[in-house]
C-alpha positions in Angstrom: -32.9 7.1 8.2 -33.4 10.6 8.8 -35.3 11.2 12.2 -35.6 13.6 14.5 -34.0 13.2 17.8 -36.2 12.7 20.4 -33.5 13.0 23.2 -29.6 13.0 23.5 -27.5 11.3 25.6 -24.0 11.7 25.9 -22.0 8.8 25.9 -18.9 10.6 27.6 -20.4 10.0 31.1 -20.3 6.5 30.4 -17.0 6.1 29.1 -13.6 6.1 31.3 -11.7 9.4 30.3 -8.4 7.9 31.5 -8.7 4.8 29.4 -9.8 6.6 26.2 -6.9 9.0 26.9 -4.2 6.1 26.8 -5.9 4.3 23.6 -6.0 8.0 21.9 -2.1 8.6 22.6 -2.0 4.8 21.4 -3.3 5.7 18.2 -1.8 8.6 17.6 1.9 6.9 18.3 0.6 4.2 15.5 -0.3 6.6 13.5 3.3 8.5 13.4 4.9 5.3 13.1 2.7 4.5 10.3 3.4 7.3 8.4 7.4 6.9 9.1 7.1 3.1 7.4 5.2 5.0 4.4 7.7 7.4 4.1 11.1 5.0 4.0 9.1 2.7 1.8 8.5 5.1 -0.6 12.3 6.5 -0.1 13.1 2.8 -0.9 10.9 2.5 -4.0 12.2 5.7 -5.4 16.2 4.5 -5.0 15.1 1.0 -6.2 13.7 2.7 -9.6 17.2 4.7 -9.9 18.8 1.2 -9.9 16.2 0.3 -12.3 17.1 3.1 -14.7 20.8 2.1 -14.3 20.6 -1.3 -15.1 18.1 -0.8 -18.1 20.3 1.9 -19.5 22.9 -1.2 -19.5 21.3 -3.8 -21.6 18.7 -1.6 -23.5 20.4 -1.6 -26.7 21.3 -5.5 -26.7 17.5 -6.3 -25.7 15.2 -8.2 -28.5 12.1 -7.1 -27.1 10.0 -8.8 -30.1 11.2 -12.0 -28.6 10.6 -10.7 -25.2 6.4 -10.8 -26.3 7.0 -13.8 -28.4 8.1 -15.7 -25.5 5.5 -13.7 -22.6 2.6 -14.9 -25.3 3.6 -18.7 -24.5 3.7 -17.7 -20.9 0.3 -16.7 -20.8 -0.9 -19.0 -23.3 0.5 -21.8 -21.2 -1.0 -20.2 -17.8 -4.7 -19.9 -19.5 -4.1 -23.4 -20.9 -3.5 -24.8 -17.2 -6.2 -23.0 -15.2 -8.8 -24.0 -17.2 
């Protein structure tokens, strides 16, 4: 709704400064901590997919990935057979 105001009131006189102080530096420690866990899990997700690359670059050329389908086509075939 877009009204006019008739009158403002400011909340801040209500509300205890100290206590909003100590949840604000709460948040803002969450926050950093937050963004640390973001960072090593993405550091961690980028060192897992060199491992990746290392290991595929192992068995590429032995891999029959036409049986690879064959056999994920039964998979699912057999998982929409059993939910239904």
């Amino acid at each position: 709704m877009d009204l006019p105001a008739y009158r403002v009131i400011h909340a801040r006189r209500f509300a205890d400064m100290e206590q909003l102080a100590g949840h604000k530096m709460r948040i803002k420690f969450l926050h950093r901590a937050a963004q640390n866990m973001l960072e090593q899990a993405s550091a961690r997700i980028a060192a897992a997919k060199v491992l990746h690359d290392d290991l595929e670059a192992c068995f590429k050329d032995a891999m029959d990935y036409g049986q690879v389908e064959g056999v994920t086509g039964e998979v699912i075939a057999q998982f929409l057979k059993d939910s239904q």
